[in-house]
C-alpha atoms as an extended CHARMM CRD file, in Angstrom:
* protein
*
       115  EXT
         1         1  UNK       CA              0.0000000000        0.0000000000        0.0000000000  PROA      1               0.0000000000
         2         2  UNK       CA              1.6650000000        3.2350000000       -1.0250000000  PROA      2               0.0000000000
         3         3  UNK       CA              1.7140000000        6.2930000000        1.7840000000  PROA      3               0.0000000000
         4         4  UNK       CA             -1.0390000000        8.1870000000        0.5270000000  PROA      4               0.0000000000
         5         5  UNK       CA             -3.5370000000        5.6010000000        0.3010000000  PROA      5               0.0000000000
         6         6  UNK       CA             -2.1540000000        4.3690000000        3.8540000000  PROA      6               0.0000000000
         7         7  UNK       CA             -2.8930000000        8.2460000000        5.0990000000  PROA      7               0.0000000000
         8         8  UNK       CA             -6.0090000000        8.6350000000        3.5260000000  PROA      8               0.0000000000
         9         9  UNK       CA             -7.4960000000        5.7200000000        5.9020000000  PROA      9               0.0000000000
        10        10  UNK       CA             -6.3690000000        7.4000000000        9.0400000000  PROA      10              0.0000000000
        11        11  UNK       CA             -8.4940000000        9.7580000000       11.2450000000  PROA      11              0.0000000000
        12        12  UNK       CA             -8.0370000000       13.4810000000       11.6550000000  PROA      12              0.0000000000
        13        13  UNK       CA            -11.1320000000       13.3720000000       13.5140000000  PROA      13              0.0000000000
        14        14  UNK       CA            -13.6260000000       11.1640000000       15.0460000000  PROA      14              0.0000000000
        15        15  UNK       CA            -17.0710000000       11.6620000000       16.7990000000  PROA      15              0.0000000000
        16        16  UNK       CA            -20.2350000000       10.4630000000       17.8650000000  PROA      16              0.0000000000
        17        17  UNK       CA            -23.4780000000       11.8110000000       17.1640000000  PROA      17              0.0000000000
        18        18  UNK       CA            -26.7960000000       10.4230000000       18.3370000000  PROA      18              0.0000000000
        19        19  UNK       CA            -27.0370000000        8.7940000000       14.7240000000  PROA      19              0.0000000000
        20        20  UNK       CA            -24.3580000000        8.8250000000       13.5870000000  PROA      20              0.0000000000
        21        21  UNK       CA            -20.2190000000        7.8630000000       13.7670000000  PROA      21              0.0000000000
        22        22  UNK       CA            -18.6040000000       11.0890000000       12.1310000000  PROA      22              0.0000000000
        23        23  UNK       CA            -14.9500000000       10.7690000000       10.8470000000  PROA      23              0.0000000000
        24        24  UNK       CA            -12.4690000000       13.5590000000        9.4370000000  PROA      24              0.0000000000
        25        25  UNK       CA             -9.9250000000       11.7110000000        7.2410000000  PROA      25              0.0000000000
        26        26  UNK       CA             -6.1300000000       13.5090000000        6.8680000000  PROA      26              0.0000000000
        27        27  UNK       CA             -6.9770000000       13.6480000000        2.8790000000  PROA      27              0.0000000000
        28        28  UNK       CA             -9.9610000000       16.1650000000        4.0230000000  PROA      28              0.0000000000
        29        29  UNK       CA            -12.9820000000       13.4330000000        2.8050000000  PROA      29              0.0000000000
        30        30  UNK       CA            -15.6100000000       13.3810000000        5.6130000000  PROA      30              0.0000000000
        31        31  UNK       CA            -17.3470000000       10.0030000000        6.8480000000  PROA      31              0.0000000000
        32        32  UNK       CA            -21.2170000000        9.9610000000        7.9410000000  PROA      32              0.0000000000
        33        33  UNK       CA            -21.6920000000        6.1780000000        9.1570000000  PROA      33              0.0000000000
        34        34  UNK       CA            -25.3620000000        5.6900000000       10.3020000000  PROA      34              0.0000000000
        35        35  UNK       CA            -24.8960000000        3.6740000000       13.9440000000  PROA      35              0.0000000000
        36        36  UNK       CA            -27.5640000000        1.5170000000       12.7960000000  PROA      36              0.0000000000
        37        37  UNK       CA            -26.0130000000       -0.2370000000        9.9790000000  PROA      37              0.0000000000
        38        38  UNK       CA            -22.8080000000       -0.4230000000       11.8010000000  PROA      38              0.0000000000
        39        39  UNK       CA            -24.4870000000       -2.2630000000       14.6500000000  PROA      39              0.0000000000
        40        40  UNK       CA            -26.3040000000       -3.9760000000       11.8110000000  PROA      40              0.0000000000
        41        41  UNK       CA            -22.4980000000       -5.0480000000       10.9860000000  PROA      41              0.0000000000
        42        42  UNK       CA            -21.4030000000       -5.4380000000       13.9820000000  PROA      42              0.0000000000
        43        43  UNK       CA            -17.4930000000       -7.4910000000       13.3660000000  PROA      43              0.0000000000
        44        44  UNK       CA            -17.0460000000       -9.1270000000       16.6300000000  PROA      44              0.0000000000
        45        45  UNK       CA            -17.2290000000      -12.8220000000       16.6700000000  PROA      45              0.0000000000
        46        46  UNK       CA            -20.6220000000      -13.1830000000       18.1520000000  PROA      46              0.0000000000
        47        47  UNK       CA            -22.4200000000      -10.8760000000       16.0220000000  PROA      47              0.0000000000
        48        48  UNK       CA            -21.0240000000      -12.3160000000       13.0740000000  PROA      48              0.0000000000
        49        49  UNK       CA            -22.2820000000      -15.7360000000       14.2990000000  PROA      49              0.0000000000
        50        50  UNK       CA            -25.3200000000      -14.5300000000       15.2830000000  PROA      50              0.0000000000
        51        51  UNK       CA            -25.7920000000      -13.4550000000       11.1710000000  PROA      51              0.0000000000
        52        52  UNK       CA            -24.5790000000      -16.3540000000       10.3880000000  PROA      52              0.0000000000
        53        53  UNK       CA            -21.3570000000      -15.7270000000        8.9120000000  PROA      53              0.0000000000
        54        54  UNK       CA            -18.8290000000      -18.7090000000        7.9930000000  PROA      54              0.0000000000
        55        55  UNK       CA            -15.8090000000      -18.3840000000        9.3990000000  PROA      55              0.0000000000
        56        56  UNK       CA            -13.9730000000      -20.0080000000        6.2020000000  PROA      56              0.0000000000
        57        57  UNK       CA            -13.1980000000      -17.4800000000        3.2310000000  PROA      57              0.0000000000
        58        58  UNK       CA            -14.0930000000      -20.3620000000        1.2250000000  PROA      58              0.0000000000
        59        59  UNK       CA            -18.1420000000      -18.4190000000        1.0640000000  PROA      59              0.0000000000
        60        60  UNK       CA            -15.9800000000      -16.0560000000       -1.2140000000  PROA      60              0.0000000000
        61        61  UNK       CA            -18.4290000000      -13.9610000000       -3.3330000000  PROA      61              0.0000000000
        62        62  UNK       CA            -21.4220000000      -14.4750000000       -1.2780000000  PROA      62              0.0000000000
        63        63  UNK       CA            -23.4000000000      -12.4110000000        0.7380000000  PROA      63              0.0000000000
        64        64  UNK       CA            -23.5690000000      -13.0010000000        4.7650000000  PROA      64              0.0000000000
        65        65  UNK       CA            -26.8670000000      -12.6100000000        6.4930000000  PROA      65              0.0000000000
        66        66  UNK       CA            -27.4110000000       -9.3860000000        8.3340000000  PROA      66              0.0000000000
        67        67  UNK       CA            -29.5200000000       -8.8360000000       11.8630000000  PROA      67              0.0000000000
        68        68  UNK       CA            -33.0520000000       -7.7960000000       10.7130000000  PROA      68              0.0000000000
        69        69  UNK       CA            -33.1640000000       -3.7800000000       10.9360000000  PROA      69              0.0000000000
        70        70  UNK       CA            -35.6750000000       -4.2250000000       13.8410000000  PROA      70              0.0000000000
        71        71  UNK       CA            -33.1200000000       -6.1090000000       16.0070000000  PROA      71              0.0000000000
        72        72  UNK       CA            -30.5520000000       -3.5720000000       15.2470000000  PROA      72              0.0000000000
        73        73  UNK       CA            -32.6350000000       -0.7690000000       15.5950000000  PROA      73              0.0000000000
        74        74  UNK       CA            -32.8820000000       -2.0390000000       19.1230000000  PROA      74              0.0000000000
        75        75  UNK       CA            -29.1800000000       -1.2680000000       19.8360000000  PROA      75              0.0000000000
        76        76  UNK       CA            -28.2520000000        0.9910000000       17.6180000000  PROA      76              0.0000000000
        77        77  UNK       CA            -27.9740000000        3.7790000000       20.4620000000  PROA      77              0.0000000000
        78        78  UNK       CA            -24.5740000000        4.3840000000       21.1270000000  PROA      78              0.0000000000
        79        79  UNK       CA            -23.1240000000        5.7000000000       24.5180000000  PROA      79              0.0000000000
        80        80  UNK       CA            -18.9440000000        6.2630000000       23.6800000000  PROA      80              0.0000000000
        81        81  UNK       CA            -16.3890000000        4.7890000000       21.2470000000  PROA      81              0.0000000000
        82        82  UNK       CA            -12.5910000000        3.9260000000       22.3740000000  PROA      82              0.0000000000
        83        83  UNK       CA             -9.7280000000        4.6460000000       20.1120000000  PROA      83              0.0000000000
        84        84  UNK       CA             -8.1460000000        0.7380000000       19.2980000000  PROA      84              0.0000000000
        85        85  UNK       CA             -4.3840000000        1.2600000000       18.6770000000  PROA      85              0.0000000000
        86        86  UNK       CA             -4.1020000000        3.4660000000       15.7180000000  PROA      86              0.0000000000
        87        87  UNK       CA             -6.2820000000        1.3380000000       13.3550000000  PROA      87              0.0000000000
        88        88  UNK       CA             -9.7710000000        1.1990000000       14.8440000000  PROA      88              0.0000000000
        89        89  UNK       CA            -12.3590000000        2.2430000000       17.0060000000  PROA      89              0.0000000000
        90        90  UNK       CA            -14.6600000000        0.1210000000       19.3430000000  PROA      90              0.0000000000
        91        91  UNK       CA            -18.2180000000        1.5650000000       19.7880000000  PROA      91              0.0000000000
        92        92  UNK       CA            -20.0690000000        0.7950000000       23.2600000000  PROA      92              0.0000000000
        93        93  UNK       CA            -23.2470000000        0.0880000000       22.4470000000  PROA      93              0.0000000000
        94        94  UNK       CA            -26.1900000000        1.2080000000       24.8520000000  PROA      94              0.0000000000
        95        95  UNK       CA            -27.3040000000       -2.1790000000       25.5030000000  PROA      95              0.0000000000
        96        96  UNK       CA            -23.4210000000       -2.3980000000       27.0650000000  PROA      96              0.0000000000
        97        97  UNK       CA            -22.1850000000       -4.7960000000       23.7260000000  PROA      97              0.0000000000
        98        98  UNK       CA            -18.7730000000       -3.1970000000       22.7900000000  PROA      98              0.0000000000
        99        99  UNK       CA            -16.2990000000       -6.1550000000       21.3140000000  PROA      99              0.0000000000
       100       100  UNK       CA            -16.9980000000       -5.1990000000       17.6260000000  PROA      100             0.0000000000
       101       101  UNK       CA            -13.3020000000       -2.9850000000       16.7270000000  PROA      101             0.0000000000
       102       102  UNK       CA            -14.5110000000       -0.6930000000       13.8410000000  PROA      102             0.0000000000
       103       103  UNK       CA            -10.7810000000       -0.8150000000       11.6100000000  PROA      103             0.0000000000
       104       104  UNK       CA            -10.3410000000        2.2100000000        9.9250000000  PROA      104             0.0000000000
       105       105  UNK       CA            -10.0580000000        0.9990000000        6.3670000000  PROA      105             0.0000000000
       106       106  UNK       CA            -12.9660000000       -1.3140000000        6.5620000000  PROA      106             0.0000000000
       107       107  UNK       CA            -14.7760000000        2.0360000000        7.7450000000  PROA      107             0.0000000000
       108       108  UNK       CA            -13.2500000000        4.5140000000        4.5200000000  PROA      108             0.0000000000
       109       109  UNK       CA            -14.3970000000        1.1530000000        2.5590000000  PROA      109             0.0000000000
       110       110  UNK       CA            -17.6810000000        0.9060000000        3.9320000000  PROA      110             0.0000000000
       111       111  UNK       CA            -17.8540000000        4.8930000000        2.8190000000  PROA      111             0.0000000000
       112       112  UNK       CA            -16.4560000000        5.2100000000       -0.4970000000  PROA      112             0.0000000000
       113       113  UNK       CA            -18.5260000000        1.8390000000       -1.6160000000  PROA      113             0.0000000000
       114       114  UNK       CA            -21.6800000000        4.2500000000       -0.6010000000  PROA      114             0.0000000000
       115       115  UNK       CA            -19.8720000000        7.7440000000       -2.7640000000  PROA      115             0.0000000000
């Protein structure tokens, strides 16, 4: 991965709204994540279970099961994030769930897929 690409998934900024997980990148492009698809996505092993997602890559090119939009609707409050290292963020939810890490990249990803 060349520099800029590596600095253009890093954080200037990062904050929570009560909808909403707001990120400043250093290249100046600005994030708006709605908290209810990312606790719809939730990447910590249980959630991902819980959706039913294989733990084998070898499901390549198909699409995992997500929590119905009710059942993350539920959760989707957030009460604080933690900074992980330097490459993530982990999100405490207000039902007190917070073992999902939010990486960076997968984050700019998530964002650019949706530009």
């Amino acid at each position: 991965m060349v520099v800029e690409d590596k600095r253009r998934r890093r954080p200037r900024v990062v904050e929570l709204t009560d909808e909403h997980l707001l990120i400043q990148w250093l290249d100046g492009h600005e994030s708006r994540l709605p908290l209810e698809d990312l606790r719809r996505d939730c990447p910590c092993a249980v959630c991902r279970e819980h959706r039913g997602a294989q733990p084998e890559p070898s499901m390549a090119g198909t699409e995992l099961p997500m929590l119905s939009a009710e059942a993350a609707a539920a959760t989707a409050a957030a009460t604080g994030f933690d900074y992980v290292g330097r490459y993530g963020v982990r999100i405490t939810w207000a039902d007190g769930h917070d073992t999902g890490i939010y990486v960076f990249e997968a984050l700019r990803e998530l964002d650019d897929d949706d530009s």
